[in-house]
N, C-alpha and C positions, 0 to 999 in steps of 0.2 A: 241610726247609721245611714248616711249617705255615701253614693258613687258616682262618680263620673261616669257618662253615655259611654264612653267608648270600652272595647271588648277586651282588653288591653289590662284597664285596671277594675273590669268589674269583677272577672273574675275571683283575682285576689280576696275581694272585699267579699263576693259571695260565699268563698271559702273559708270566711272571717265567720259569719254571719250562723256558717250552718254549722262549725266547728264550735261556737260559742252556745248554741241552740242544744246540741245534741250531748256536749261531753261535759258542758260548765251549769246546763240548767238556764241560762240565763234566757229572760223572753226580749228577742231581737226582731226588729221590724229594720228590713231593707229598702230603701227610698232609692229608685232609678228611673230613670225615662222610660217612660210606660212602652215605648219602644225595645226593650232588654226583658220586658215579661215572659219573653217566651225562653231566654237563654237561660235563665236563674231559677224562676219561681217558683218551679215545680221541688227543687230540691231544698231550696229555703226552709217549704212549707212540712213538704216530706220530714224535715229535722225540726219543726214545732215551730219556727218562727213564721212571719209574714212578709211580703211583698207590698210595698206601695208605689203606684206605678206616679209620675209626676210628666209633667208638661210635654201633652202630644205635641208641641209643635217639633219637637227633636224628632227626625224619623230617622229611618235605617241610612238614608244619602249622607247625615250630616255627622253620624258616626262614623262612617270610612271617612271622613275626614280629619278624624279628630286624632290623627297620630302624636306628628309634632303640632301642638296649639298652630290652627290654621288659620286664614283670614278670610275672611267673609263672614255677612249678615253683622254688622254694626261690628263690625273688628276681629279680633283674633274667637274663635268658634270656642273656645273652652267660655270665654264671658258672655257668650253667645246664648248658650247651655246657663250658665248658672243665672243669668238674669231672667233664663223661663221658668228655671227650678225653683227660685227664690220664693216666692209667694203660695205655692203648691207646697212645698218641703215647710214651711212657716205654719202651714196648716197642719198636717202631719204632725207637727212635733207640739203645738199646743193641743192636740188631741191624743198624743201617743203618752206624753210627759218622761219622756226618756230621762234618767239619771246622766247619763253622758251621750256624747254624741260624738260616733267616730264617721271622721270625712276623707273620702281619699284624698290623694297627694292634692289630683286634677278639680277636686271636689269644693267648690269656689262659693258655693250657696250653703255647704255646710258651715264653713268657716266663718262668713258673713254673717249668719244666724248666731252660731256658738261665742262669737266674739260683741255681740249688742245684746245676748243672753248674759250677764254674768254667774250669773250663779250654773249657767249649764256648762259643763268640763269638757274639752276640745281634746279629742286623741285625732293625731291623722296616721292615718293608714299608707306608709310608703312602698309602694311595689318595684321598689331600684334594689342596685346595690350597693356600696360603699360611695364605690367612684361618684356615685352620681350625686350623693349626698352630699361630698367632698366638694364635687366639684360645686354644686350652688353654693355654700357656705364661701369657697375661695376661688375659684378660678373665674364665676360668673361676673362678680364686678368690678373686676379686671377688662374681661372680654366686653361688657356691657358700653364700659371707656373708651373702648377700641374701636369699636364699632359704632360708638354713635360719631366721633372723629374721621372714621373713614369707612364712611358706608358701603365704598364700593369693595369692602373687606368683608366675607361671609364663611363662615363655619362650612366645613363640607357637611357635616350631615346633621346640622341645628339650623333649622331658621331663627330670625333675626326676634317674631315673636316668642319663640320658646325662650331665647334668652331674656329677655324681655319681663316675661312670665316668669322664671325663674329668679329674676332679681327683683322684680316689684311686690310678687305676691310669695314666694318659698321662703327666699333669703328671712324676712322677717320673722314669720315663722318659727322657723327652724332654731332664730337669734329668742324669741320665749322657750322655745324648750330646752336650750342652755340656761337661761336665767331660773328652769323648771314651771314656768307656768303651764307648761302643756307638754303630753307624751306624742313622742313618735315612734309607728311602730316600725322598723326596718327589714322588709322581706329579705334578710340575708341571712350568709353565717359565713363564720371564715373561710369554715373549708372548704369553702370555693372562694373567696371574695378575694380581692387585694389584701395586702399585711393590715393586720390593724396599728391605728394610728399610736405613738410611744406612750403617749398618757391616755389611751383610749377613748372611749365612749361617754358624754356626759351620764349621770343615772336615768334621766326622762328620757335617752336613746334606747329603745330597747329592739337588740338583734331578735328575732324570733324564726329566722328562716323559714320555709315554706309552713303556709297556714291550709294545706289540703287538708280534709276531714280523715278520721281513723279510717272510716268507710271506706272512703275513694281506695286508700294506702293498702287495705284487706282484701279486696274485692277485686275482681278482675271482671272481663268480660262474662256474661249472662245469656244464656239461649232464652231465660224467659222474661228478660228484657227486650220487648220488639223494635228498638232503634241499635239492636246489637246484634241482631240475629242476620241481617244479609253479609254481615261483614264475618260473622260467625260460620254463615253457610261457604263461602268463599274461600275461607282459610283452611276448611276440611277439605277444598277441592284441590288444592296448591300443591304440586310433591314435596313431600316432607322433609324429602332433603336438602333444601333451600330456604336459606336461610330468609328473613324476613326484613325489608327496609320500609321505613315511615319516613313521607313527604309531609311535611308541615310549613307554610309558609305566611302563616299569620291571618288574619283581616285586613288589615291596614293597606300592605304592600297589593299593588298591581300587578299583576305578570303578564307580560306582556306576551304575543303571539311567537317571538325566540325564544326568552327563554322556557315556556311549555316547551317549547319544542327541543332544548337543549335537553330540560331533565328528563322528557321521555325517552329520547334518545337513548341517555348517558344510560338511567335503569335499563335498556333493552341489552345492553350491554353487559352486564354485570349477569354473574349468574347468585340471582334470588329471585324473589318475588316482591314486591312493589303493592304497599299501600297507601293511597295519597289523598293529602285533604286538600281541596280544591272547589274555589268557589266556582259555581253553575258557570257564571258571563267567561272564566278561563279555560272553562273545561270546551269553550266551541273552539279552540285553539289546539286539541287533540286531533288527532288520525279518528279515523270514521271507525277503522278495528278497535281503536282502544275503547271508547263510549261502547263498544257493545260485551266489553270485559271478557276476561279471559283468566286463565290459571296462572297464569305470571302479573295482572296487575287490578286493581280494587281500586276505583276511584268514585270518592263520593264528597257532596259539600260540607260534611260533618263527618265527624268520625269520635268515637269514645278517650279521647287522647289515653287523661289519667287511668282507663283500665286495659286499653292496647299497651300502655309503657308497663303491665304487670306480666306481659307474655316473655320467657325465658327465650323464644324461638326468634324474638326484637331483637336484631343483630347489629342496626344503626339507623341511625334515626338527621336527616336533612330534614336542615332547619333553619330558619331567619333568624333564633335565637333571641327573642323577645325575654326578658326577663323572666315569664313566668315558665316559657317555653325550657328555658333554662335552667330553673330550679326542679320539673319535672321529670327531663330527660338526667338529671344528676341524682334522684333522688331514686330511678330506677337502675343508675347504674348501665344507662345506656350511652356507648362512643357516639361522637358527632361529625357531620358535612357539613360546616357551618355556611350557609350565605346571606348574610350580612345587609338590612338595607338601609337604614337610616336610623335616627337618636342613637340608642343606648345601645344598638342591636351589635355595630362592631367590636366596642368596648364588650360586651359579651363574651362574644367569638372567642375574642382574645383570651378571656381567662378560664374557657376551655381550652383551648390550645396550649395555654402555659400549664397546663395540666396534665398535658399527654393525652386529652382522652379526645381532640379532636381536631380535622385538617379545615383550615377554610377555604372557598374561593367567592373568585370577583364575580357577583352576580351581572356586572356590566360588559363582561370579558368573558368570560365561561364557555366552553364548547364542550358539547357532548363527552370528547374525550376527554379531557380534563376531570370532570364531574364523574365518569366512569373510573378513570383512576384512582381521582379519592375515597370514593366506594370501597373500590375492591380494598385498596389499603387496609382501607379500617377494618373490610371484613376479613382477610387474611392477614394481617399482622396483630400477634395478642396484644401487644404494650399496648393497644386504644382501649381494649375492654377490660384487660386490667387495672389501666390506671382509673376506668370509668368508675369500676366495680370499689375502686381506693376509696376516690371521693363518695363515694354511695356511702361506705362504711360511717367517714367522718359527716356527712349529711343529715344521719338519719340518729344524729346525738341532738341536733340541732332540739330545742326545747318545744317551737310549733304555738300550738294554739294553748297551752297551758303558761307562756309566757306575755300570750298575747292580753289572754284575760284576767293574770295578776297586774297587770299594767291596769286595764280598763277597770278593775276594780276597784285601786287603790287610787285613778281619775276620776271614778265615780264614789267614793267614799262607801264603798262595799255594797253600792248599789248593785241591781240586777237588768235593770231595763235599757237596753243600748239601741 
């Protein structure tokens, strides 16, 4: 199993990994930039599989870059990544002897391998949704036309290499697991995605909607877990009559010294309490009270996402809406503040919003008041956590890691080793 550096789709894949390890028996070895050791490994390993860490030259700098395929170091940074991974990952896998080999969407050194391998069977691992799949198959070489014609013509929120990427290396792809030479696994499921298409899904497309482990789904926050217990000590201090909101705004995106300052704002405003994930270099963009915390707000550069979305007293949840950010907050059943920053994250937004269970706004445009008003919204008007609580219902039919690994196994000819 290989992943892509960036934080975006490893996780998907590590919840492939430990889901496959812990409930199917199967012995799984995860291949990432030895860089992502510290985000994964522990629970890989925890659930009986292994960690292989591949090509330090990728460090922490080159993954915040790696949203939409960026440019720099010999071209677009995702070819960047797989021409370090290639030979490291080639070793690993004549040493591992894996039956199949699942590569994420981004995962360029898997495919490479798996396709000069013949006899090794290629599943890729897609952490999109419909739309996105749709759109490589049809809208991208179209747009790829368009734009090589008229350069000074750019997507708002695709650069020129994603599409790029999209139609050189997905498109094909995508065109073998229609012909069935290879599975693709699709992190969706209807009940939240776009309609499905009238003749639907080829058979090698397999919907499997969110791949989080049983664990994560069961288990909530821990006092005798110690990377949960300040957050744990904090939430006891909180008045209880207040309700609870989660800042999430990704890896990827920057926050700039407004908007920190909008969202603190807009939460100071609302009556709940506030806990927000926020990387270290944004958090010097906070008030000097806030860093020293208080009973209205918890901010720290990590935070347990999948076991804070299992607290009933999570009343809404502001969010960039990254895909997986997406499937989590839908699968607890939690309304959203969606804002929006670039690829897939508007298209997102949006089908929570067509969902009733959430308000967006302009991350570019935003004022405190704005962002306060949608808050409150969401937390006094039922129809968001209703309809939240709808989709939850239909979410959680979705089939998960049991769909995932009848796929891989019937890839790998009832092989075990992925």
């Amino acid at each position: 199993m290989s992943v892509a550096a960036h934080l975006g789709h490893l996780m998907p894949t590590a919840h492939l990994a430990e889901g496959l390890s812990t409930l199917k028996g199967f012995t799984v070895c995860l291949a990432a930039a030895e860089c992502r050791r510290a985000k994964c490994a522990a629970r890989v390993e925890a659930a009986g599989g292994s960690f292989h860490g591949l090509a330090s030259e990728i460090d922490e700098a080159i993954c915040l870059q790696m949203g939409p395929p960026a440019m720099g170091l010999k071209g677009p940074l995702v070819y960047y990544c797989a021409e370090q991974e290639l030979a490291p990952l080639q070793a690993a896998v004549a040493a591992f002897k894996p039956d199949v080999l699942v590569a994420d969407l981004f995962g360029l050194a898997g495919f490479w391998i798996a396709e000069a391998q013949h006899d090794l069977p290629l599943v890729i691992n897609m952490p999109a949704n419909y739309a996105i799949y749709n759109m490589i198959t049809t809208v991208i070489p179209k747009l790829y036309a368009v734009l090589r014609c008229l350069p000074c013509i750019r997507p708002r929120h695709m650069s020129w290499e994603a599409v790029r990427f999209m139609r050189e290396e997905m498109r094909p792809r995508i065109a073998k697991a229609h012909a069935g030479d290879l599975i693709i696994l699709l992190n969706s499921t209807w009940a939240i995605d776009a309609p499905p298409p009238p003749a639907g899904l080829p058979p090698s497309v397999v919907m499997t909607g969110p791949l989080f482990p049983l664990s994560a789904r069961a288990h909530g926050l821990s006092a005798a877990n110690p990377r949960h217990a300040p957050l744990l000590r904090w939430l006891d201090s909180t008045p209880s009559d207040l309700p609870l909101v989660y800042i999430t705004t990704g890896t990827q995106a920057t926050l700039d010294e407004r908007l920190v300052r909008v969202l603190h704002d807009a939460l100071s405003l609302c009556r709940c309490v506030t806990c927000w994930s926020l990387k270290e270099a944004a958090q010097a963009h906070l008030p000097a009270a806030a860093l020293r915390g208080s009973d209205r707000l918890f901010v720290a550069s990590w935070i347990p996402q999948l076991e804070l979305m299992r607290l009933p007293r999570l009343a809404c949840v502001v969010s960039h809406c990254g895909w997986g950010g997406v499937l989590e907050t839908a699968s607890a059943g939690k309304p959203v503040v969606s804002i929006p920053f670039f690829g897939d994250q508007p298209a997102n937004a949006e089908l929570l919003r067509q969902h009733g269970c959430a308000i967006t706004v302009d991350h570019k445009r935003c004022t405190a008041n704005a962002v306060a008003t949608a808050v409150s919204r969401v937390l006094d008007e039922p129809s968001f956590k209703a309809n939240a609580e709808k989709v939850q219902q239909a979410m959680l039919q979705a089939p998960g890691i049991a769909a995932a690994a009848a796929a891989i196994e019937a890839a790998a000819g009832l092989g075990k080793k992925v």
